[in-house]
PASEBA-1860 file (N, C-alpha, C; in nm, 3 decimals):
! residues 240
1> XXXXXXXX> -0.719/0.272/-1.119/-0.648/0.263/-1.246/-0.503/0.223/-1.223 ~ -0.475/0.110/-1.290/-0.310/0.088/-1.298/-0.199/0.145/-1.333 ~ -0.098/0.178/-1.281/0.007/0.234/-1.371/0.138/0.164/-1.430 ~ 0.171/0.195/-1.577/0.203/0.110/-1.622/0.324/0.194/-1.702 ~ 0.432/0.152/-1.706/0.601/0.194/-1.766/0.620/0.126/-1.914 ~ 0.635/0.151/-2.002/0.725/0.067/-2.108/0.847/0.160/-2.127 ~ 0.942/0.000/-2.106/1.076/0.052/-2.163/1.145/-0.059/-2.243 ~ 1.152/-0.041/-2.310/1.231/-0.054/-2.453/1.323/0.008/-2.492
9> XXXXXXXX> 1.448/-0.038/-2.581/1.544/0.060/-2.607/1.478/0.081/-2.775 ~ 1.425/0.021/-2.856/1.377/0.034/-2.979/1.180/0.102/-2.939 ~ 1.226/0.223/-3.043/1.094/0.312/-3.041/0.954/0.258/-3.055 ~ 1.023/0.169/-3.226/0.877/0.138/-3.256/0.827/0.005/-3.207 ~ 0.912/-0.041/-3.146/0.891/-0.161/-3.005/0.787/-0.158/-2.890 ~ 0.814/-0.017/-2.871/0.759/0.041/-2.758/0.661/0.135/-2.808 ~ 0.624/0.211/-2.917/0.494/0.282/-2.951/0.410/0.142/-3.011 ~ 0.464/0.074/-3.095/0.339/-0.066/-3.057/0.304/-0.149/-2.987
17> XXXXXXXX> 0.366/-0.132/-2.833/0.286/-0.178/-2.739/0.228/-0.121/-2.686 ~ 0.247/0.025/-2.646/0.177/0.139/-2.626/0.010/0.158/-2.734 ~ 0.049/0.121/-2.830/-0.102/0.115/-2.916/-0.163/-0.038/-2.863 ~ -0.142/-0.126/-2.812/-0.190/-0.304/-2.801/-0.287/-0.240/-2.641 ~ -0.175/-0.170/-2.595/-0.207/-0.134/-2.440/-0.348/-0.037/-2.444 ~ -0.396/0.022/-2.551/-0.482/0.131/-2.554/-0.634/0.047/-2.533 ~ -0.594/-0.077/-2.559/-0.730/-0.173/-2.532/-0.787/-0.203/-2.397 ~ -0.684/-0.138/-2.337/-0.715/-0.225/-2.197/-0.717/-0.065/-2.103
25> XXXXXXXX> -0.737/0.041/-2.142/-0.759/0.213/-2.091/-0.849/0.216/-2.005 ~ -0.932/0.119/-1.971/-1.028/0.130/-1.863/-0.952/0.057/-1.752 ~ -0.860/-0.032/-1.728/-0.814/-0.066/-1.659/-0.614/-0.033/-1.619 ~ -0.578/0.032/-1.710/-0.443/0.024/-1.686/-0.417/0.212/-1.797 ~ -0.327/0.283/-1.741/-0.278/0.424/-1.814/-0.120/0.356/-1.841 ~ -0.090/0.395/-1.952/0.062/0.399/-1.954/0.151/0.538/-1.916 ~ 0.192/0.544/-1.797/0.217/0.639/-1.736/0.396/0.714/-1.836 ~ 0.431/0.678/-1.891/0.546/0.718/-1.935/0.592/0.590/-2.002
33> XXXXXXXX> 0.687/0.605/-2.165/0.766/0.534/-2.225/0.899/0.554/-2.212 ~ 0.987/0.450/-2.215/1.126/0.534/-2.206/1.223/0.414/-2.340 ~ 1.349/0.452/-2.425/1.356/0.399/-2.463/1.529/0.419/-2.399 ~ 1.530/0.477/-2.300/1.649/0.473/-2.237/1.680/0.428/-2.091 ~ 1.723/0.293/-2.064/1.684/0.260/-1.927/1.731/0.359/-1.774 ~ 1.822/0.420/-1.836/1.875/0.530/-1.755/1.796/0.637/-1.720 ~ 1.760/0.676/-1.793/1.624/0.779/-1.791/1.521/0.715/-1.722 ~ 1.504/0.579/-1.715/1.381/0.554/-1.672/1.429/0.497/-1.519
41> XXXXXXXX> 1.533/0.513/-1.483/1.582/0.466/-1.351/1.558/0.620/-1.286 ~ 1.605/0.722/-1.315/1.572/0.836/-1.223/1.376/0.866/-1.192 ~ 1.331/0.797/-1.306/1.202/0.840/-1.306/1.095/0.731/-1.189 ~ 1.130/0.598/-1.225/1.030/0.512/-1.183/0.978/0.538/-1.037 ~ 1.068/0.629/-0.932/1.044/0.629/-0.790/0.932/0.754/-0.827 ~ 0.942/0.839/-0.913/0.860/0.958/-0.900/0.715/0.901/-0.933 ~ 0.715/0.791/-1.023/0.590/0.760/-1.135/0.529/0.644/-1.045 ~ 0.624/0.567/-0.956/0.525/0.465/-0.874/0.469/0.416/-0.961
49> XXXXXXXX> 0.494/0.310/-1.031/0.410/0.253/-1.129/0.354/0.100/-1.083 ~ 0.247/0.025/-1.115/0.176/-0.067/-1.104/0.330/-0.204/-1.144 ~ 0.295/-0.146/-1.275/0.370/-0.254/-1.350/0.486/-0.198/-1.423 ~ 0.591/-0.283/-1.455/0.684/-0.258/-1.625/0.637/-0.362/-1.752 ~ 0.675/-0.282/-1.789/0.673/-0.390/-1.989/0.796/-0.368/-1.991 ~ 0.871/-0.470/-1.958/1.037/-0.452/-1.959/1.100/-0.520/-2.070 ~ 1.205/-0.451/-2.147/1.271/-0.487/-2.229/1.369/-0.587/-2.206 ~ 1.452/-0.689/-2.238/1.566/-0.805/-2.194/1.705/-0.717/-2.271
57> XXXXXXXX> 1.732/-0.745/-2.343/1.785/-0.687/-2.446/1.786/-0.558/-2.488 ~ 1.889/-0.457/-2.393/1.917/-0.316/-2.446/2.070/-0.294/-2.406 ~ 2.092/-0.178/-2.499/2.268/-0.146/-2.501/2.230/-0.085/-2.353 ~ 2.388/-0.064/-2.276/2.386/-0.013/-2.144/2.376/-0.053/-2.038 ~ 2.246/-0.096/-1.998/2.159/-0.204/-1.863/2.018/-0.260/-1.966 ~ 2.094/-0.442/-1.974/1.980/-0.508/-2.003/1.869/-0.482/-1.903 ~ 1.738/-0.588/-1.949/1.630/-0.616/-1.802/1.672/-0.624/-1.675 ~ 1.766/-0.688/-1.641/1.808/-0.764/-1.552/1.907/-0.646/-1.450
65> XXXXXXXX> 1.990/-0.587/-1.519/2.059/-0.472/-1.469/1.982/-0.363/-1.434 ~ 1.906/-0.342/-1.521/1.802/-0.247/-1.477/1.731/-0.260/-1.332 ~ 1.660/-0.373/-1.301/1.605/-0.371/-1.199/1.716/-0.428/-1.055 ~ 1.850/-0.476/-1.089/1.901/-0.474/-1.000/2.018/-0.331/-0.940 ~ 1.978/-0.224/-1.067/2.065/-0.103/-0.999/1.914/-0.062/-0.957 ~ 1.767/-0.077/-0.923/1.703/-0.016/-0.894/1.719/-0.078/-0.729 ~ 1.758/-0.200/-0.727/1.792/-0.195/-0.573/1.670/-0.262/-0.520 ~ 1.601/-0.214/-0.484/1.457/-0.253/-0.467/1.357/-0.184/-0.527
73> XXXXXXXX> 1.207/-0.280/-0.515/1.054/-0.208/-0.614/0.943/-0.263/-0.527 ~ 0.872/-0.261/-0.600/0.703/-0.296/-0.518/0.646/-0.332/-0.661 ~ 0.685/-0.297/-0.835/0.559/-0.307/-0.885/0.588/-0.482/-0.980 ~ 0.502/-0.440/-1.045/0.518/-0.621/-1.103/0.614/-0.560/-1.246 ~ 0.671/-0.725/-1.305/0.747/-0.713/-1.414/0.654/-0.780/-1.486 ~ 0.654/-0.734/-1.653/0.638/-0.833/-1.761/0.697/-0.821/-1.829 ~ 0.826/-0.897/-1.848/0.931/-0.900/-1.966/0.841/-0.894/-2.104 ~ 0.938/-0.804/-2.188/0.895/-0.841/-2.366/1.032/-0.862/-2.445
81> XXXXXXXX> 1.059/-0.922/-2.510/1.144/-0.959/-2.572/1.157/-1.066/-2.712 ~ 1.237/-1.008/-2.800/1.216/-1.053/-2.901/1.303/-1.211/-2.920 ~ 1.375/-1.172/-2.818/1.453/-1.308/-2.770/1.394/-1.409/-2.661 ~ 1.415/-1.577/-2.729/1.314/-1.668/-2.618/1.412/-1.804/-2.616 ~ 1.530/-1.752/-2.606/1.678/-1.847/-2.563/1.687/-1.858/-2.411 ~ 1.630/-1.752/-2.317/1.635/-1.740/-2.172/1.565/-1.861/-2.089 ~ 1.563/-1.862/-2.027/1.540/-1.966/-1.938/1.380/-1.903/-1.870 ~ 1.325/-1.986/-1.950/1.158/-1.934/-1.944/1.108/-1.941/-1.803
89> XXXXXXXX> 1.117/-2.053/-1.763/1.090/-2.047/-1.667/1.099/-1.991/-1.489 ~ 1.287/-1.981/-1.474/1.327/-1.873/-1.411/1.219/-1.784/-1.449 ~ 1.287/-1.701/-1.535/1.218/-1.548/-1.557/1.061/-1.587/-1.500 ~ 0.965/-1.672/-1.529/0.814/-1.635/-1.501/0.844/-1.680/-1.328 ~ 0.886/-1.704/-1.266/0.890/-1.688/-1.126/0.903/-1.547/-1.095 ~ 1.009/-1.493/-1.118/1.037/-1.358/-1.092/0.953/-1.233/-1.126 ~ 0.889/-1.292/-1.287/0.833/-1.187/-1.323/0.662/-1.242/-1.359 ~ 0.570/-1.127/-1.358/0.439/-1.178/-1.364/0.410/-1.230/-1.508
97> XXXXXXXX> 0.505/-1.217/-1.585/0.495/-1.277/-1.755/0.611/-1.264/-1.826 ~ 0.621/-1.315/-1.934/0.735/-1.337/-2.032/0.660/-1.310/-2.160 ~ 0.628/-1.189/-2.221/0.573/-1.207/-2.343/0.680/-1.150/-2.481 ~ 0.664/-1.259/-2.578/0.762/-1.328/-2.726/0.716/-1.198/-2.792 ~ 0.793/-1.070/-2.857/0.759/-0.972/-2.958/0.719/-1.075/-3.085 ~ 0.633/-1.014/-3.163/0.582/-0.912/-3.131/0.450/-0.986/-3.089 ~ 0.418/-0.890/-2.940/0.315/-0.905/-2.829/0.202/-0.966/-2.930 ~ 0.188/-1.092/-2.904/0.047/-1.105/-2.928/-0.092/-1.057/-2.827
105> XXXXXXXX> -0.188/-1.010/-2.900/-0.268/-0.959/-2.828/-0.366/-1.049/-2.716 ~ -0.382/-1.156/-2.729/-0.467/-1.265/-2.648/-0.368/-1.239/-2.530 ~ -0.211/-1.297/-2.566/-0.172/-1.317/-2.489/-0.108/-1.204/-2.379 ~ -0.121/-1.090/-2.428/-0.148/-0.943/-2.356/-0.243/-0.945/-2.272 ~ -0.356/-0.968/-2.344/-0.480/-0.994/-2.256/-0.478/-1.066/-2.113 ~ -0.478/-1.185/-2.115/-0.397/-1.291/-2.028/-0.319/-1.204/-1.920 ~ -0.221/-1.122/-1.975/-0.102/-1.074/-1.843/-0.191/-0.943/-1.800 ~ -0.245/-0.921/-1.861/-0.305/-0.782/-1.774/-0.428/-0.834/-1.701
113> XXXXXXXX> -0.520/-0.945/-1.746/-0.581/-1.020/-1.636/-0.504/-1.065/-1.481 ~ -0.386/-1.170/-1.535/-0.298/-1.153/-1.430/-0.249/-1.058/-1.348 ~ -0.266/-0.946/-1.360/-0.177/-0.816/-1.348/-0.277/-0.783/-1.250 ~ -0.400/-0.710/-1.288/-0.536/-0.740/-1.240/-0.552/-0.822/-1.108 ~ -0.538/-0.944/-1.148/-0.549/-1.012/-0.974/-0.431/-0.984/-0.918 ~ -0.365/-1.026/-0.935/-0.210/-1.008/-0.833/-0.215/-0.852/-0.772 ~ -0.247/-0.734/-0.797/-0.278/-0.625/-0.750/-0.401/-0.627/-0.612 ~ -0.471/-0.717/-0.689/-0.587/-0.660/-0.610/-0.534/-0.807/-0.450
121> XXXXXXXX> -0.511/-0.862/-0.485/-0.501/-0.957/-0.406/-0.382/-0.899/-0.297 ~ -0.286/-0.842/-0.363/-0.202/-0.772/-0.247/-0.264/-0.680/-0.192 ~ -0.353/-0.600/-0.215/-0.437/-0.515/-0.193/-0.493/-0.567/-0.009 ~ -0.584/-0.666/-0.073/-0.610/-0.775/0.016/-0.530/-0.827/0.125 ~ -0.378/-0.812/0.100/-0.332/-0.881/0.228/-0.326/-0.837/0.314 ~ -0.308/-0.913/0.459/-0.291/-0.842/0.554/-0.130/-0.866/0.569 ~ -0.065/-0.785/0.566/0.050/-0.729/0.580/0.079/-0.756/0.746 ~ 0.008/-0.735/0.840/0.067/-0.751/1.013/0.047/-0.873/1.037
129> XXXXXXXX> 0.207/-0.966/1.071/0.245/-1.108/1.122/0.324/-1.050/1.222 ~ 0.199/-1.195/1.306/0.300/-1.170/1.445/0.400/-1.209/1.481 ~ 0.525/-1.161/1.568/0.640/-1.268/1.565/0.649/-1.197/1.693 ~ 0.670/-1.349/1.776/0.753/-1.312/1.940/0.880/-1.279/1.924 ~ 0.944/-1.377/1.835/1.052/-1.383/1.824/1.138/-1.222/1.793 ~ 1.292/-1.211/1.820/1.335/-1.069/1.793/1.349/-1.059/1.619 ~ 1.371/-0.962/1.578/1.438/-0.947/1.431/1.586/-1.029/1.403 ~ 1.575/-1.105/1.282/1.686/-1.149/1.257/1.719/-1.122/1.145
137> XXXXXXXX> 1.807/-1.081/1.125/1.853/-0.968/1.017/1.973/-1.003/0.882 ~ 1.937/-1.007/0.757/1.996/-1.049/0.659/2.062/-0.874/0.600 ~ 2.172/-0.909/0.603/2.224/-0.762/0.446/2.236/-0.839/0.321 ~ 2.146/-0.774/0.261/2.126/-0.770/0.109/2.219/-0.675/0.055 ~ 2.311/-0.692/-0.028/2.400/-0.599/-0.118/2.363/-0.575/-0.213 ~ 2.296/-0.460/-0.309/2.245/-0.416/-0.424/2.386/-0.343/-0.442 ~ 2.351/-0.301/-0.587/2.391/-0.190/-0.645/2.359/-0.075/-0.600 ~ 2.268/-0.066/-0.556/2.233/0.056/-0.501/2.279/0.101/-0.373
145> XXXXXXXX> 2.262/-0.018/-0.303/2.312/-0.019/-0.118/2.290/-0.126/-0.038 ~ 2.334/-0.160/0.078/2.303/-0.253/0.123/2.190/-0.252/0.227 ~ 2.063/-0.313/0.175/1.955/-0.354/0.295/1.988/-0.453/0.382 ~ 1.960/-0.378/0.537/1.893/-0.479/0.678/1.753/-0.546/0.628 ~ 1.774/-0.629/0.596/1.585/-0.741/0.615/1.588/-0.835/0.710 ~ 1.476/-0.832/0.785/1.463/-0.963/0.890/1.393/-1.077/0.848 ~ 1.456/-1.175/0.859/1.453/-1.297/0.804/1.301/-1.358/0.767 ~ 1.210/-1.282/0.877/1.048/-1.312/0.922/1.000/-1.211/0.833
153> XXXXXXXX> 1.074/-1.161/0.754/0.991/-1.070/0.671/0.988/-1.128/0.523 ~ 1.091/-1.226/0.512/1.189/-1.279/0.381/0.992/-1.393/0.342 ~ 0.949/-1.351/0.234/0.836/-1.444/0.159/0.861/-1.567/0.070 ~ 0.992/-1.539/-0.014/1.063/-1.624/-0.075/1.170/-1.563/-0.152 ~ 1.196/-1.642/-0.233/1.353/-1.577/-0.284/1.386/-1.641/-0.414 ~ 1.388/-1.605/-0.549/1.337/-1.676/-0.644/1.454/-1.627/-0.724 ~ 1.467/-1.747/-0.811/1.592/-1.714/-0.907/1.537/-1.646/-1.028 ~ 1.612/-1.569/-1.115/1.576/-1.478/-1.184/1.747/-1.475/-1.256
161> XXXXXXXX> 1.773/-1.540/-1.346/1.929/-1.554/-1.437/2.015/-1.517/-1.328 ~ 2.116/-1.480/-1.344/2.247/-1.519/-1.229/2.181/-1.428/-1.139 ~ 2.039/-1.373/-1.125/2.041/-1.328/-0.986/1.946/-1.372/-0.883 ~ 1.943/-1.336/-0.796/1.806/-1.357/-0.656/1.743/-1.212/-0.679 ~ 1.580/-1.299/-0.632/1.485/-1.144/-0.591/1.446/-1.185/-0.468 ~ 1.427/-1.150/-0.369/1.421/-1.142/-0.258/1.271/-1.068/-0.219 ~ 1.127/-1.107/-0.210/0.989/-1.095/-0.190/0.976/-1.084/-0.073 ~ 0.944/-0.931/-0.014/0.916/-0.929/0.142/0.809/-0.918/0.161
169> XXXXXXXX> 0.758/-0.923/0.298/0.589/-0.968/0.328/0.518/-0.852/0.294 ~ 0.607/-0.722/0.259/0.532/-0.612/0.189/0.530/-0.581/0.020 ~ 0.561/-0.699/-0.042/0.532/-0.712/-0.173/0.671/-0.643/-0.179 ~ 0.730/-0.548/-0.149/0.878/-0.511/-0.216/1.005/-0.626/-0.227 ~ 1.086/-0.596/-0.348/1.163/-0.686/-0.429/1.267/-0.598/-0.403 ~ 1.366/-0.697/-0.396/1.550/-0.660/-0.351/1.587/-0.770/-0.458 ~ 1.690/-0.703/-0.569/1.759/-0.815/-0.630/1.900/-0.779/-0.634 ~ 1.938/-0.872/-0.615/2.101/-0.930/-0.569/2.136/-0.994/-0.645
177> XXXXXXXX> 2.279/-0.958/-0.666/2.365/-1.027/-0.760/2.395/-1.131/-0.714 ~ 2.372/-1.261/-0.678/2.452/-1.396/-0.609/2.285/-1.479/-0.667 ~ 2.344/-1.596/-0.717/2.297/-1.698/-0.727/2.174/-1.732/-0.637 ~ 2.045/-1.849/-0.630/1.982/-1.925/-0.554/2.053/-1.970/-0.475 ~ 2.193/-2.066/-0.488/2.268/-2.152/-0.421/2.339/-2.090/-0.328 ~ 2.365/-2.023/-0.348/2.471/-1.921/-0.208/2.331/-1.893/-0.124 ~ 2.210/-1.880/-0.131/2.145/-1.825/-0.006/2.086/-1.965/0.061 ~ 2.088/-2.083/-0.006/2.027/-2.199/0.032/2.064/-2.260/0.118
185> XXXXXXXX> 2.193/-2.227/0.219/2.261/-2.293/0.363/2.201/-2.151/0.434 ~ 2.243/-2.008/0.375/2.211/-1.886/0.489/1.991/-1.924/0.540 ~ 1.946/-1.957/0.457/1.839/-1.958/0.466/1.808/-2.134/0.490 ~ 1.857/-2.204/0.572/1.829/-2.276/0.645/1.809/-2.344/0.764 ~ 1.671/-2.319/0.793/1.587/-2.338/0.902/1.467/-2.407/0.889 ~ 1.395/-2.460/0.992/1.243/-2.464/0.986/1.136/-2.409/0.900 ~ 1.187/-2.234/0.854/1.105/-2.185/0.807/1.117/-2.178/0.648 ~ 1.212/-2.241/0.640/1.234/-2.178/0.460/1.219/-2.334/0.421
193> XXXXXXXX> 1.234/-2.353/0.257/1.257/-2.440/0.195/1.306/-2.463/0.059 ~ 1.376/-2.519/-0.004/1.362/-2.440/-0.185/1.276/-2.600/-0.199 ~ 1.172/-2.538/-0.272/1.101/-2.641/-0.375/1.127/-2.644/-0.468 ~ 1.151/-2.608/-0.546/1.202/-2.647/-0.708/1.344/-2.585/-0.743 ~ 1.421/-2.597/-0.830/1.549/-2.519/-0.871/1.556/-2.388/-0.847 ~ 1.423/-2.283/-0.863/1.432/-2.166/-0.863/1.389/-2.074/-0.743 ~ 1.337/-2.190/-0.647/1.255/-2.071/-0.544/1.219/-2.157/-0.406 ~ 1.302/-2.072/-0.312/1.340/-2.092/-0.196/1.208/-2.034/-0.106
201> XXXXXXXX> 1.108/-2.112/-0.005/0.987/-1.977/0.015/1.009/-2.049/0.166 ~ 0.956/-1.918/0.226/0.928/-1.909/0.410/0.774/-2.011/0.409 ~ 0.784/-2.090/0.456/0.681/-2.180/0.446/0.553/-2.058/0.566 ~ 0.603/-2.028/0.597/0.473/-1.975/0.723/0.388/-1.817/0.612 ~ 0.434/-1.825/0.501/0.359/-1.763/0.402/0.281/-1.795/0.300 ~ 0.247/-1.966/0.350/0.213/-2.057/0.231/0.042/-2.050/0.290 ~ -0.063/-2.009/0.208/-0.199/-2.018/0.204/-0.277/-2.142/0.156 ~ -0.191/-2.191/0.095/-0.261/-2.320/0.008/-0.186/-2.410/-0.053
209> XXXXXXXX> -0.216/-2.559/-0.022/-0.142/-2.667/-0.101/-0.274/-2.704/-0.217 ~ -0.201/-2.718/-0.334/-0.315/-2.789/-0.472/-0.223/-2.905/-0.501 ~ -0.325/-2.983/-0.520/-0.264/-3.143/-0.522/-0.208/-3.127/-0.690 ~ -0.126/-3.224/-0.670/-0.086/-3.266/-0.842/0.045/-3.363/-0.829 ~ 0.141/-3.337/-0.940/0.235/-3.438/-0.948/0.370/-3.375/-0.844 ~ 0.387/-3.250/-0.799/0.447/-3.283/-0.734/0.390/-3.118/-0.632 ~ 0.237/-3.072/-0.722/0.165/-2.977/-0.621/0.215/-2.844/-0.664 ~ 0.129/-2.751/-0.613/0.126/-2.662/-0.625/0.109/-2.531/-0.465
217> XXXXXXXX> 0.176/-2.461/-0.458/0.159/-2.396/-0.352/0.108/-2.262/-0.354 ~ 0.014/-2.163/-0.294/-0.062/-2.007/-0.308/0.016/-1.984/-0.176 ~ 0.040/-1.839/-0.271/0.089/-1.780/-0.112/-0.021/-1.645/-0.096 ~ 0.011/-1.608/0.005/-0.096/-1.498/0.041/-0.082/-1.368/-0.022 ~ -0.042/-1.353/-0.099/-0.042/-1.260/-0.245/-0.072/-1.260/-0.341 ~ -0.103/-1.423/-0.357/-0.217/-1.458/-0.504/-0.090/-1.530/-0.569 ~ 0.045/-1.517/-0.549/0.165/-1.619/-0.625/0.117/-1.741/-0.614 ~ 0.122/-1.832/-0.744/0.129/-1.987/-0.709/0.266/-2.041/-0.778
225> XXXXXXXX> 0.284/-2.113/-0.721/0.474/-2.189/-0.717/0.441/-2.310/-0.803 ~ 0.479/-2.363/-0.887/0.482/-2.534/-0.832/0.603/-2.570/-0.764 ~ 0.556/-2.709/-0.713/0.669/-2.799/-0.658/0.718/-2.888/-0.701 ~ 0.874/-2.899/-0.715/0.891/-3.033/-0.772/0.896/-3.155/-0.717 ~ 0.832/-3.249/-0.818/0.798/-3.371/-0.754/0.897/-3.443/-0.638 ~ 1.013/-3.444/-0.668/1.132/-3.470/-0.574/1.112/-3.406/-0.464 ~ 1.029/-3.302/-0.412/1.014/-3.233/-0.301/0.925/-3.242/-0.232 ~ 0.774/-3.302/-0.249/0.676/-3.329/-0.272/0.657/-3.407/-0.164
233> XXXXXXXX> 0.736/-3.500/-0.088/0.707/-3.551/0.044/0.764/-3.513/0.137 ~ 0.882/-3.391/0.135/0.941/-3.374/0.236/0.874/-3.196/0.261 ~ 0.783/-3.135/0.168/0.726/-3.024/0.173/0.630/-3.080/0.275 ~ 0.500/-3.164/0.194/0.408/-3.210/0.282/0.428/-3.230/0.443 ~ 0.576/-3.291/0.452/0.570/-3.330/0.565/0.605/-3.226/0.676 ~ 0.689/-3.123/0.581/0.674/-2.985/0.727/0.590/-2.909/0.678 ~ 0.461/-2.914/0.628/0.359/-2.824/0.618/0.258/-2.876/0.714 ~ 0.231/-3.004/0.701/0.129/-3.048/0.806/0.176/-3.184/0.890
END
């Protein structure tokens, strides 16, 4: 069974998704509502939750603040918001959905299917890569504190509005206040690449190329990227 957070700063925001969510009780519990993101920052480490139904838009710590004073996570995001001025696409890199209040139900459906594989598929990974090589070591500066990560652990690194999330080979997320562009010289080597505007990935985590206009990439967590076409021959050419 999944576990699942809504936070919202508006009540009846959040008790009617809490009723949309009652459809899907064989597969997902809503483990706690909060309509105060503060409250729900002391809680989320106790509740370990699957997923959020995250709010964009609240007094205090928007979405975005929220999960970057959490420092780092492991579970998936699905933004809800009644606002769709954001930059759609960012956000669905970062997060497993973007759903427009009020939640339509199909399209609920849809993210908790998604939700569904992306779980089980991390489930699935194998987590132990070998590396001869020693640890090479990045500090990440949160709000919270600053993480040591080694570079061979770094999966990709995806823009998410003025910030980075940082995807380690153990599914946990570090988000940082600094731009895509400030990490795009530190993270250049052999192993990285940014394919499109938003997302910089360790190529030696890439499972699958899908052909198209400028392709599509699976990584071994069930994420698929696209690529942009502008990138499209110089990916190919250090993949194979």
């Amino acid at each position: 069974m999944l576990k699942a957070i809504i936070l919202d700063d508006e009540t009846r925001g959040s008790n009617l998704l809490n009723h949309k969510l009652a459809n899907f009780a064989d597969v997902l519990e809503v483990s706690a509502i909060f309509n105060d993101p503060i409250k729900a920052l002391a809680a989320v480490e106790e509740i370990k939750p699957n997923v959020i139904f995250l709010d964009v838009e609240m007094p205090g710590l928007n979405g975005f603040q929220f999960l970057e004073k959490l420092g780092s996570f492991n579970f998936e995001v699905i933004f809800t918001t009644a606002y769709d001025h954001y930059t759609l696409d960012a956000l669905r890199l970062s997060a497993l959905d973007y759903l427009l209040k009020p939640v339509d139900e199909d399209e609920l459906e849809r993210a908790i299917h998604r939700l569904s594989k992306r779980i089980t598929e991390k489930s699935n990974f194998n987590q132990e890569k070998t590396k001869k090589t020693p640890p090479n070591r990045m500090a990440l500066t949160t709000a919270e504190g600053i993480y040591l990560v080694d570079r061979n652990n770094i999966a990709r690194v995806e823009a998410m509005s003025n910030y980075s999330v940082f995807i380690l080979s153990d599914s946990k997320k570090i988000v940082v206040s600094k731009t895509l562009k400030e990490y795009e010289n530190v993270l250049d080597d052999e192993h990285f690449m940014r394919i499109n505007r938003s997302v910089i990935v360790n190529l030696d985590y890439v499972v699958k190329y899908r052909k198209g206009d400028g392709g599509t990439l699976e990584f071994a967590d069930g994420t698929e990227i696209e690529v942009s076409s502008l990138k499209k021959d110089e990916l190919l050419k250090r993949l194979f």
